[in-house]
Structure formats: C-alpha cells, structure tokens
N, CA, C and O atoms as a GROMACS GRO file, in nm:
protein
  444
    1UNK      N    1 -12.595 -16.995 -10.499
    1UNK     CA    2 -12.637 -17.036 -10.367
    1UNK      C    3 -12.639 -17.189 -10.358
    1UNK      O    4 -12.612 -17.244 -10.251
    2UNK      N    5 -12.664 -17.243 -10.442
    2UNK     CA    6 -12.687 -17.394 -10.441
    2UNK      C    7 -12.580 -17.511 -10.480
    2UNK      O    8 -12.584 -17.634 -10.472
    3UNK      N    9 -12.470 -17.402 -10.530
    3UNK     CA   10 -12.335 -17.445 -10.484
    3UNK      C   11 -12.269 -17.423 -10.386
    3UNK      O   12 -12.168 -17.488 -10.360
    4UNK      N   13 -12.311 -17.332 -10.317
    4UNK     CA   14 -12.235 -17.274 -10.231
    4UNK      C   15 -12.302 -17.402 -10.089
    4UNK      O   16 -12.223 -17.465 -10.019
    5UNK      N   17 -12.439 -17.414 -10.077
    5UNK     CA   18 -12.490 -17.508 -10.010
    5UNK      C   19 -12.434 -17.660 -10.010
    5UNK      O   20 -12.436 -17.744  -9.920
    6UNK      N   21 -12.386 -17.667 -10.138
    6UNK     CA   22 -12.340 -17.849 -10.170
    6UNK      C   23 -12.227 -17.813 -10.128
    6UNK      O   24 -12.212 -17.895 -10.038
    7UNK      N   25 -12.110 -17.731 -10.127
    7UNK     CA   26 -12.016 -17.720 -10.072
    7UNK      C   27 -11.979 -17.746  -9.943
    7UNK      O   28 -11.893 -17.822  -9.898
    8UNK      N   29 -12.064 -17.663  -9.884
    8UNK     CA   30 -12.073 -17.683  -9.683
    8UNK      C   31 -12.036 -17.775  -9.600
    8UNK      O   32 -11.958 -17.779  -9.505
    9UNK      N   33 -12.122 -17.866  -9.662
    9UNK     CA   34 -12.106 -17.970  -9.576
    9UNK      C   35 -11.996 -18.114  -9.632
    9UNK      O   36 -11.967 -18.212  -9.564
   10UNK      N   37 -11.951 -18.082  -9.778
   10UNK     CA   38 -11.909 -18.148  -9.848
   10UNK      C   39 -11.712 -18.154  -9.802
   10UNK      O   40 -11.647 -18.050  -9.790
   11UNK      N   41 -11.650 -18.290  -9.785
   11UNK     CA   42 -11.508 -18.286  -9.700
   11UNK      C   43 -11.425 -18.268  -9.842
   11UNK      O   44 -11.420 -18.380  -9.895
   12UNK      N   45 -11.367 -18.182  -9.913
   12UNK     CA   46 -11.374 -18.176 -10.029
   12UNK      C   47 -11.191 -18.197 -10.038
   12UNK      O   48 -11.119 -18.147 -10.124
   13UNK      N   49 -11.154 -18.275  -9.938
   13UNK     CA   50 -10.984 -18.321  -9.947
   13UNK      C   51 -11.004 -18.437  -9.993
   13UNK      O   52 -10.927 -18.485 -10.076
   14UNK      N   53 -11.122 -18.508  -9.944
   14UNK     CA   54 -11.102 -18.660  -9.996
   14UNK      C   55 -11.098 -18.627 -10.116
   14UNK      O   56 -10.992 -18.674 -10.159
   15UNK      N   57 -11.181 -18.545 -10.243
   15UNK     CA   58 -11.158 -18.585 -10.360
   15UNK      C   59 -11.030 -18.563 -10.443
   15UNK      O   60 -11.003 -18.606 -10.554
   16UNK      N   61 -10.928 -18.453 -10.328
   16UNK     CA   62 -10.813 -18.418 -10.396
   16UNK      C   63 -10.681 -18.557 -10.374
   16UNK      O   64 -10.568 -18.543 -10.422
   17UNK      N   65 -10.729 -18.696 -10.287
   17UNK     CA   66 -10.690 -18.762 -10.212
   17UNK      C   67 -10.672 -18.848 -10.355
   17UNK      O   68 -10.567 -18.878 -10.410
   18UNK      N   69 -10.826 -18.882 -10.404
   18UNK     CA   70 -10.819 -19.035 -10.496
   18UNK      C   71 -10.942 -18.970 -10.583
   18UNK      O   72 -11.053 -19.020 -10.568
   19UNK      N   73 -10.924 -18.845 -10.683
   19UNK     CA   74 -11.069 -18.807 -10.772
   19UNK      C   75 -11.090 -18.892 -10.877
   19UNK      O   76 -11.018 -18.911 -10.974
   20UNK      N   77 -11.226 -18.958 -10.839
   20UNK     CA   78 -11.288 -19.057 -10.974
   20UNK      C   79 -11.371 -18.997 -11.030
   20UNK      O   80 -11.451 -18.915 -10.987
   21UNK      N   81 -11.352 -19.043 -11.146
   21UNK     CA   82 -11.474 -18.975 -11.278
   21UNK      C   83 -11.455 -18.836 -11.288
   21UNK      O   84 -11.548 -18.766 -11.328
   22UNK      N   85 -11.324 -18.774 -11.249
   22UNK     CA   86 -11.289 -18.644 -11.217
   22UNK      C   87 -11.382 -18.584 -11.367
   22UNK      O   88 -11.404 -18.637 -11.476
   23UNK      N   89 -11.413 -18.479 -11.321
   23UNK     CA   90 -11.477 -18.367 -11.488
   23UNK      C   91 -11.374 -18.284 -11.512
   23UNK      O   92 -11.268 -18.329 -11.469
   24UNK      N   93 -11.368 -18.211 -11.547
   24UNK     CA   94 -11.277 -18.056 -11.578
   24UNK      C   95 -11.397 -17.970 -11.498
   24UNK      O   96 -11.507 -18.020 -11.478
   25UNK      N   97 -11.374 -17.881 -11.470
   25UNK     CA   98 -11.385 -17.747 -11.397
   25UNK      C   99 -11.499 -17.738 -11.509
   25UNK      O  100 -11.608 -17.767 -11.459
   26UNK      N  101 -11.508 -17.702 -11.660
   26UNK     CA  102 -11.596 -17.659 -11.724
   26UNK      C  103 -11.712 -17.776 -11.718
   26UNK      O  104 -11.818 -17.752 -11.660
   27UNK      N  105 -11.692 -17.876 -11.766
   27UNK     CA  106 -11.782 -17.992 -11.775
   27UNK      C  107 -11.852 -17.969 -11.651
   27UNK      O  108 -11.962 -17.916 -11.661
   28UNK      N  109 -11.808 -18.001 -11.530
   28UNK     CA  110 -11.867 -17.932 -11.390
   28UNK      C  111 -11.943 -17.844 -11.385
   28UNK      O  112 -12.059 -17.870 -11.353
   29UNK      N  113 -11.914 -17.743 -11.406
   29UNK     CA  114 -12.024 -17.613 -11.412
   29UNK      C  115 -12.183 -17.626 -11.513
   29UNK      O  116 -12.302 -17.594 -11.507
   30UNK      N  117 -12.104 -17.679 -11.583
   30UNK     CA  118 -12.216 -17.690 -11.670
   30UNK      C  119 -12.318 -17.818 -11.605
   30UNK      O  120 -12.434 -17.785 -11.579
   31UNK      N  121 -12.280 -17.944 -11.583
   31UNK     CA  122 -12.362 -17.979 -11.536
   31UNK      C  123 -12.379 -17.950 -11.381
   31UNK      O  124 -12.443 -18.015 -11.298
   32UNK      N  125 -12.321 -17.862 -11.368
   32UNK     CA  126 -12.424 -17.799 -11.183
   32UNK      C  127 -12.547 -17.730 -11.223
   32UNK      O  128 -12.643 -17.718 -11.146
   33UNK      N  129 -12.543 -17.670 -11.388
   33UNK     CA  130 -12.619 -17.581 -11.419
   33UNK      C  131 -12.635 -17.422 -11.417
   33UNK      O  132 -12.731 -17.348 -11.439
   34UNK      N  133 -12.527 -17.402 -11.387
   34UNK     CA  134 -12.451 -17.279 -11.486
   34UNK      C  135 -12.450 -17.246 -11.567
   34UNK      O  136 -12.404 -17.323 -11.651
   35UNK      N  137 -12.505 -17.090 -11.626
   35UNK     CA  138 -12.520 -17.100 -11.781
   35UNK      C  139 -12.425 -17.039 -11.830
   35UNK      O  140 -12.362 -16.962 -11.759
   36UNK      N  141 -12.396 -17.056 -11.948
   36UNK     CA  142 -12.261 -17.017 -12.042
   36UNK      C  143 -12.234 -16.845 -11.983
   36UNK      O  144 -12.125 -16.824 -11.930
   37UNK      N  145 -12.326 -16.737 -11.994
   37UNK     CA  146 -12.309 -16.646 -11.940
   37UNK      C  147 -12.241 -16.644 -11.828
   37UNK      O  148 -12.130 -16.594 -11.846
   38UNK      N  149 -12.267 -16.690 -11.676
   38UNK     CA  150 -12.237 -16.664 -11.593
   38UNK      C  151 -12.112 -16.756 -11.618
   38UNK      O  152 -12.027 -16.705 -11.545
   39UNK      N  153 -12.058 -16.857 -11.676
   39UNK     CA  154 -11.955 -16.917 -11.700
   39UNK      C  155 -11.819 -16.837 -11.797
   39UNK      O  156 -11.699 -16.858 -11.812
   40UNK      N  157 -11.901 -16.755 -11.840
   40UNK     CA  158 -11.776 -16.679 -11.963
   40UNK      C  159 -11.736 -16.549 -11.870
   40UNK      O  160 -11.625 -16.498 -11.859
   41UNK      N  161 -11.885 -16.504 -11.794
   41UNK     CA  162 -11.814 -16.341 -11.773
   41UNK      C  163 -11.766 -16.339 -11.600
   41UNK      O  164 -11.741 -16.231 -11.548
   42UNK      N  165 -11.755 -16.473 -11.516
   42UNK     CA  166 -11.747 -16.504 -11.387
   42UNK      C  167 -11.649 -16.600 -11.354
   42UNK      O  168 -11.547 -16.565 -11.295
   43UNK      N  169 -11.673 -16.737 -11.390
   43UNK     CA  170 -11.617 -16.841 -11.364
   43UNK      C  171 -11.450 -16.835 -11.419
   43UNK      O  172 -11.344 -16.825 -11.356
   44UNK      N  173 -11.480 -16.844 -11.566
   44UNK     CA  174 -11.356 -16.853 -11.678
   44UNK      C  175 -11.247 -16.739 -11.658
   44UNK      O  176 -11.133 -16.782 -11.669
   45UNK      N  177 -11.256 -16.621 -11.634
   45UNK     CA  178 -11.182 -16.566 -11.576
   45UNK      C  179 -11.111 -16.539 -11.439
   45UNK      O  180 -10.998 -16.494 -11.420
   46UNK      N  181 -11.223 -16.584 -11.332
   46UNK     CA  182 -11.191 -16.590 -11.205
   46UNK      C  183 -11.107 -16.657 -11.155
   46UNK      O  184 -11.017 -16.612 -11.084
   47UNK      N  185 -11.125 -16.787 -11.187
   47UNK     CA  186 -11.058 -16.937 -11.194
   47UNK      C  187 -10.925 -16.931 -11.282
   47UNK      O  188 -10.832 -16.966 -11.209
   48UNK      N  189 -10.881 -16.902 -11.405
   48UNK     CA  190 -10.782 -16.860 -11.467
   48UNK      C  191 -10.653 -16.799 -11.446
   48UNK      O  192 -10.539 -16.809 -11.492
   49UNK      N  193 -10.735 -16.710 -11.332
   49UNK     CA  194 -10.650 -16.597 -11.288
   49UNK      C  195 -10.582 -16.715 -11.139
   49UNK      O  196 -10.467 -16.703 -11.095
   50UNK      N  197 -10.657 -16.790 -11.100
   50UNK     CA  198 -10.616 -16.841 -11.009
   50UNK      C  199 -10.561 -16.981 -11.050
   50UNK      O  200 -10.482 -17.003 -10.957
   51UNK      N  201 -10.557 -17.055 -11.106
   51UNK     CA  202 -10.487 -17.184 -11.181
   51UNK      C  203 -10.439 -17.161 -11.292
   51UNK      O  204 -10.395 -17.258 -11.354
   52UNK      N  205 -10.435 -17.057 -11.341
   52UNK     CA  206 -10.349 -17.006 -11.478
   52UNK      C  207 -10.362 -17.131 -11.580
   52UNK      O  208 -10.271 -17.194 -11.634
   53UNK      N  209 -10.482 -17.147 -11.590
   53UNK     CA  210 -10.522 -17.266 -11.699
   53UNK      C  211 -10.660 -17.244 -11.729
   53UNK      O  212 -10.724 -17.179 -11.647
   54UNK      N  213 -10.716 -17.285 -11.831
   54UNK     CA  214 -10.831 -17.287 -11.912
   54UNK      C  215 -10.951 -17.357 -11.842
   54UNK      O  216 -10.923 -17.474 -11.816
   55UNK      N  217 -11.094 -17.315 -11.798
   55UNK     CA  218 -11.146 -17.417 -11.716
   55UNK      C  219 -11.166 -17.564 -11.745
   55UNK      O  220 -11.197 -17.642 -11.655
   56UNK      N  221 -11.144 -17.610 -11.904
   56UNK     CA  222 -11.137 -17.718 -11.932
   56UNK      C  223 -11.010 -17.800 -11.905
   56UNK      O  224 -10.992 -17.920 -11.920
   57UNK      N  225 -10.945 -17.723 -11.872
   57UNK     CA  226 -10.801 -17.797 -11.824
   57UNK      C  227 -10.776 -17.806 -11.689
   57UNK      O  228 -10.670 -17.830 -11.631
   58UNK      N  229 -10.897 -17.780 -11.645
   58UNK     CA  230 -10.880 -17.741 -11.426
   58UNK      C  231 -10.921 -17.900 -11.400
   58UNK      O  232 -10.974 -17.988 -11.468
   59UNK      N  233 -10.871 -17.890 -11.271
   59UNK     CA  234 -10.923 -18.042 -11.222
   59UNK      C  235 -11.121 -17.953 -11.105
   59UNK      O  236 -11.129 -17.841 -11.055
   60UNK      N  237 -11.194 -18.026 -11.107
   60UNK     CA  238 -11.294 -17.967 -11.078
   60UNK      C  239 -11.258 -18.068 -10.922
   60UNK      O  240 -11.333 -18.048 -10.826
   61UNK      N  241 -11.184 -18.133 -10.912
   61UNK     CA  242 -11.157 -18.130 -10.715
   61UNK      C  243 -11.076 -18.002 -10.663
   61UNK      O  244 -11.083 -17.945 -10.554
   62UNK      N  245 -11.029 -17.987 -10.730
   62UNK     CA  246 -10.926 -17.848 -10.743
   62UNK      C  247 -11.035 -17.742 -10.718
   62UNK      O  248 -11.052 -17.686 -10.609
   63UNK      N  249 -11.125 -17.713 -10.859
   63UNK     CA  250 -11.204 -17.634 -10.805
   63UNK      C  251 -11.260 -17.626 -10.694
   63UNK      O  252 -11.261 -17.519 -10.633
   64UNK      N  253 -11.336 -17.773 -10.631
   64UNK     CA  254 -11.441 -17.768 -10.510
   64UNK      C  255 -11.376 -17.717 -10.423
   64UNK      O  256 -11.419 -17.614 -10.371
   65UNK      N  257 -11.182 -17.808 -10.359
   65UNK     CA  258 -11.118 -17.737 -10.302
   65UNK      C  259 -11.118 -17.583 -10.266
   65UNK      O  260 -11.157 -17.534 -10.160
   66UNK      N  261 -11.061 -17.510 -10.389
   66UNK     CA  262 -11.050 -17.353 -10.387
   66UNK      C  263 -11.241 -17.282 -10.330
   66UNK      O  264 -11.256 -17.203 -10.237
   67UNK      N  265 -11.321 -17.320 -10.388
   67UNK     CA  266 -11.404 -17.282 -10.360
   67UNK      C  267 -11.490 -17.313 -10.209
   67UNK      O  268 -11.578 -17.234 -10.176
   68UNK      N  269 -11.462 -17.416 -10.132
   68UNK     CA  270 -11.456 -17.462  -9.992
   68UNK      C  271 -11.367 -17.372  -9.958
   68UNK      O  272 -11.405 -17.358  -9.842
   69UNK      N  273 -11.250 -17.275  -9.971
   69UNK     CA  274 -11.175 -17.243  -9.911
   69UNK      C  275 -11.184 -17.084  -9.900
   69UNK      O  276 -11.136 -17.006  -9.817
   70UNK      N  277 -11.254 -17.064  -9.998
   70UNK     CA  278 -11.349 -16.903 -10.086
   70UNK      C  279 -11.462 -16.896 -10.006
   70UNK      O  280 -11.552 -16.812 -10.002
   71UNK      N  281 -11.445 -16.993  -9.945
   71UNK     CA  282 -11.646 -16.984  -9.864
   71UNK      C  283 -11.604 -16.995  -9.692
   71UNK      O  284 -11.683 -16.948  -9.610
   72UNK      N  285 -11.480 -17.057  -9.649
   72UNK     CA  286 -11.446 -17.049  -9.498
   72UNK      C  287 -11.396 -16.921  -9.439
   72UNK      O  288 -11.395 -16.894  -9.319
   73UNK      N  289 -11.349 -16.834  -9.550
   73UNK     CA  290 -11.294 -16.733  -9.438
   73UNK      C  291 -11.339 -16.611  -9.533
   73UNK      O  292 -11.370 -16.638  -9.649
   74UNK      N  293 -11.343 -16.503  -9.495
   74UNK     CA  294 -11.334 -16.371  -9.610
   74UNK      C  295 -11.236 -16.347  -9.678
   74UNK      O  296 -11.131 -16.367  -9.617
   75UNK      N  297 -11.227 -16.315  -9.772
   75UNK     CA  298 -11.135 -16.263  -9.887
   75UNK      C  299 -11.128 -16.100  -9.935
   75UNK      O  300 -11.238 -16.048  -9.952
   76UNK      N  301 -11.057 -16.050  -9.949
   76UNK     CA  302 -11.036 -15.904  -9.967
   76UNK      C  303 -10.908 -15.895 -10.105
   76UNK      O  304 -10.845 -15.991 -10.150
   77UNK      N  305 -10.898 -15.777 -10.142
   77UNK     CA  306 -10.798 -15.717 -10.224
   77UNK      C  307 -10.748 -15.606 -10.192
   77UNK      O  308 -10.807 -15.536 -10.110
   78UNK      N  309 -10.623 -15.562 -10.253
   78UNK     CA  310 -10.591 -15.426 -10.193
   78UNK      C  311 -10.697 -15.331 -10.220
   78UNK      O  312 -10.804 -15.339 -10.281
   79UNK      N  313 -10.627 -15.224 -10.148
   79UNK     CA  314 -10.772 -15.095 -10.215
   79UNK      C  315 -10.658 -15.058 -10.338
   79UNK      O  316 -10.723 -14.993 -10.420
   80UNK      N  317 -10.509 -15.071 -10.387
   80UNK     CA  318 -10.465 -15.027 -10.485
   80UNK      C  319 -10.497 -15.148 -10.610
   80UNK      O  320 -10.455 -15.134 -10.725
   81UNK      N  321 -10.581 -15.273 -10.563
   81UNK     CA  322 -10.556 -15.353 -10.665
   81UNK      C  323 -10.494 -15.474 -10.636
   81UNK      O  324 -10.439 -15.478 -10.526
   82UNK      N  325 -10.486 -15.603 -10.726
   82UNK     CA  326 -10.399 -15.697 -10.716
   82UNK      C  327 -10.263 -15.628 -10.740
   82UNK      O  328 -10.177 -15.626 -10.652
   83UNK      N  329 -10.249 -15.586 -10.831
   83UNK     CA  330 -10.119 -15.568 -10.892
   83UNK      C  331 -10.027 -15.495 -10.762
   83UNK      O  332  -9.907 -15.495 -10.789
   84UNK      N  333 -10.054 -15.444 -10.648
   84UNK     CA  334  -9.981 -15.392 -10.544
   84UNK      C  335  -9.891 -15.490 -10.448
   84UNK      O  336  -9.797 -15.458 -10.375
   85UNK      N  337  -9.964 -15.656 -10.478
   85UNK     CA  338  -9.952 -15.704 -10.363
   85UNK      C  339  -9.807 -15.792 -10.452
   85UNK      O  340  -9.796 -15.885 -10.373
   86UNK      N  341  -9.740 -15.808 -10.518
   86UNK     CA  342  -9.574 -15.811 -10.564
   86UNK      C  343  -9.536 -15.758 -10.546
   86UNK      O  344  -9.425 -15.801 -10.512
   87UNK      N  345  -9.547 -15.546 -10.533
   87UNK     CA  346  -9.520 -15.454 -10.506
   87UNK      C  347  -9.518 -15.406 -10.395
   87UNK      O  348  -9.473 -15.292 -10.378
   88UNK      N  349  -9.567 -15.484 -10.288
   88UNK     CA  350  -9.575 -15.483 -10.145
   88UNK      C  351  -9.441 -15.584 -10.135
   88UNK      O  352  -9.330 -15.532 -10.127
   89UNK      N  353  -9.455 -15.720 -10.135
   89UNK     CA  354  -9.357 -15.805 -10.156
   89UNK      C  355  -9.192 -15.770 -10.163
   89UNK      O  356  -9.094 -15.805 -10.098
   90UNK      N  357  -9.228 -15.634 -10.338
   90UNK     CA  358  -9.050 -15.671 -10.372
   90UNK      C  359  -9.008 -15.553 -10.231
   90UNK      O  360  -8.905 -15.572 -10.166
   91UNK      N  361  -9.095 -15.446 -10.203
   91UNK     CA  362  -9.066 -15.359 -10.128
   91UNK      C  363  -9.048 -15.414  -9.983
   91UNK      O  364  -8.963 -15.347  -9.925
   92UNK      N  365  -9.082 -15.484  -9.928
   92UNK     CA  366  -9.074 -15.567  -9.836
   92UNK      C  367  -8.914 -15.644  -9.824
   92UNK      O  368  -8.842 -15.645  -9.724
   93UNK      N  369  -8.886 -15.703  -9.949
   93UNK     CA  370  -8.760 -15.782  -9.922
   93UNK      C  371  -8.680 -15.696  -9.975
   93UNK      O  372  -8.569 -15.748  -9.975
   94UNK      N  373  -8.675 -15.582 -10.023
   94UNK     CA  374  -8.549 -15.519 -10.042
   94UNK      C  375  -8.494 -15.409  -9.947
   94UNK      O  376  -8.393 -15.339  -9.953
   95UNK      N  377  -8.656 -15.426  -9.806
   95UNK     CA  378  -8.584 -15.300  -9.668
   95UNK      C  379  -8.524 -15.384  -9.628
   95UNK      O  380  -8.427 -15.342  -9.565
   96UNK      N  381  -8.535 -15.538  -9.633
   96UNK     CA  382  -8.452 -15.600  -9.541
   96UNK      C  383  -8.313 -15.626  -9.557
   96UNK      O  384  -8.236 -15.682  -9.480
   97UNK      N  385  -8.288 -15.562  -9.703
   97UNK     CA  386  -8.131 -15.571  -9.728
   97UNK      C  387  -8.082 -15.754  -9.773
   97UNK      O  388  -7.972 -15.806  -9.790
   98UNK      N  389  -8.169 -15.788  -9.776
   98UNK     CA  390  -8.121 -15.965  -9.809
   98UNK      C  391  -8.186 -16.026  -9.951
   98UNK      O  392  -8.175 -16.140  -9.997
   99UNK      N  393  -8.249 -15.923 -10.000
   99UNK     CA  394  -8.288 -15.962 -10.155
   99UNK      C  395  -8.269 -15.849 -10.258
   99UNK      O  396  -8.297 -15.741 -10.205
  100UNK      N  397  -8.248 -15.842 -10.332
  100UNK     CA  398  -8.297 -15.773 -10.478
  100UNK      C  399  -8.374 -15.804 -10.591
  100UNK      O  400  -8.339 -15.898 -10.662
  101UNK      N  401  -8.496 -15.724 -10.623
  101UNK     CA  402  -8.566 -15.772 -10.685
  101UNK      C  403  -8.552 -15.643 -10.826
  101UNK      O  404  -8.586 -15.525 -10.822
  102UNK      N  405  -8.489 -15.723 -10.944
  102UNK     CA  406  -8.474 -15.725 -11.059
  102UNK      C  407  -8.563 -15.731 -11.192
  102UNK      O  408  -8.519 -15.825 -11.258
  103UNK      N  409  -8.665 -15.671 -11.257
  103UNK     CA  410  -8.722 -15.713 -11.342
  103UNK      C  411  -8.665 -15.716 -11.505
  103UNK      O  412  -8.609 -15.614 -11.543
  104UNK      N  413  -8.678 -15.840 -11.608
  104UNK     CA  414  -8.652 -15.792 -11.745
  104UNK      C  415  -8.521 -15.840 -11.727
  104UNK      O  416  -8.434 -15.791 -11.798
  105UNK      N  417  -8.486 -15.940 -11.632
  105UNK     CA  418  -8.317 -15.944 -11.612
  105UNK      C  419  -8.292 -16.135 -11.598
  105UNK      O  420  -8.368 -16.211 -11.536
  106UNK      N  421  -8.216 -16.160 -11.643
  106UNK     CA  422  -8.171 -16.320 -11.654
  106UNK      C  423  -8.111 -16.358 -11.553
  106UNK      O  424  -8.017 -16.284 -11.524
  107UNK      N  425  -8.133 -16.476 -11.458
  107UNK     CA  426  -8.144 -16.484 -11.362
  107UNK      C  427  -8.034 -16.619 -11.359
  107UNK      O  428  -8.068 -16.736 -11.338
  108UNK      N  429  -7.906 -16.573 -11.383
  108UNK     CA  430  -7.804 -16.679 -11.370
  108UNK      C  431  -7.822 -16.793 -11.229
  108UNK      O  432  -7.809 -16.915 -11.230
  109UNK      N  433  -7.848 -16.723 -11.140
  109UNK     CA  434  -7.808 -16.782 -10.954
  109UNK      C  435  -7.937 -16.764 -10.864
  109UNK      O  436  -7.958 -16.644 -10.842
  110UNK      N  437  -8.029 -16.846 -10.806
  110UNK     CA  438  -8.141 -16.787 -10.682
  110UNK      C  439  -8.093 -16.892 -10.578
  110UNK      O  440  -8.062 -17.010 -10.573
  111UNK      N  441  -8.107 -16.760 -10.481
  111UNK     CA  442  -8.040 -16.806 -10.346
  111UNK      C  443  -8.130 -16.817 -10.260
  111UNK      O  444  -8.102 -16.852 -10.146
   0.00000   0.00000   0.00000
C-alpha cells in the first residue's frame, strides 16, 4: 500500500528521461522495506517474467514506470493462462493467410 501511495502522485517518465543515483530494482525494494520473503516469492519472479532479467539487473525507473502503469488501468490474464496469448497470436496471423508461424525451425528470411 505504501508503494502503491508513493507511486500516485509520483510523474515517473521524468526518471526514465535522466535517472540519477539510479538503484537496481532489488536495492530499491529493499530499501522501500520489503522483506526478502515478499521479495523472493512476489517481486523476483513477477518482474522477471516481465524484463527477463534478474531484479538486480532491472533499472528501478523501469520498475516505478511498469508499476505506475500496473496501478492506472486493470490487468487481467487469459482464463487459459499466459501461455494462450502467442497461441491466440500465431492463430490469428495464420487465418489471415499472410504469415506462417513455424516453431523449432531456422529462420533464413522475416518479412
């Protein structure tokens, strides 16, 4: 809650503009006061899945960003899962007859 409050009102482009004294994503949490728990079984995976990097390797304007952006509108998932929504995708561009989507296959040419 008390991130979610510093967030609100916070314009969180300027820091993606010119970030000083930037932290990492982990260093951040920790000093917001986050404890390792809610950091190992919440944060570290959540975040991961979404910057495909380690939270010590995140930029924590990056984070404030994503998380200003987690807090403006609602967010949902399929009811089959993440894993549907590529599977929505390849099925999508291959009714239209103008793509093929290939897996496990070397990709000489993308058009």
């Amino acid at each position: 809650a008390r991130l979610r409050l510093a967030m609100q009102g916070k314009d969180v482009t300027q820091n993606l503009a010119a970030p000083q004294g930037e932290l990492s994503t982990l260093e951040y949490l920790r000093a917001f006061g986050f404890s390792d728990n809610m950091i190992e079984r919440f944060f570290r995976p959540f975040y991961r899945g979404i910057f495909l990097a380690d939270l010590q390797d995140q930029s924590s304007a990056m984070f404030e960003f994503v998380f200003r952006m987690l807090l403006e509108e609602p967010t949902s998932l399929p009811s089959d899962g993440i894993s549907s929504v590529p599977k929505q995708l390849a099925a999508r561009a291959e009714r239209t007859g103008k793509c093929t989507i290939e897996f496990n296959a070397r990709a000489d040419n993308v058009t």
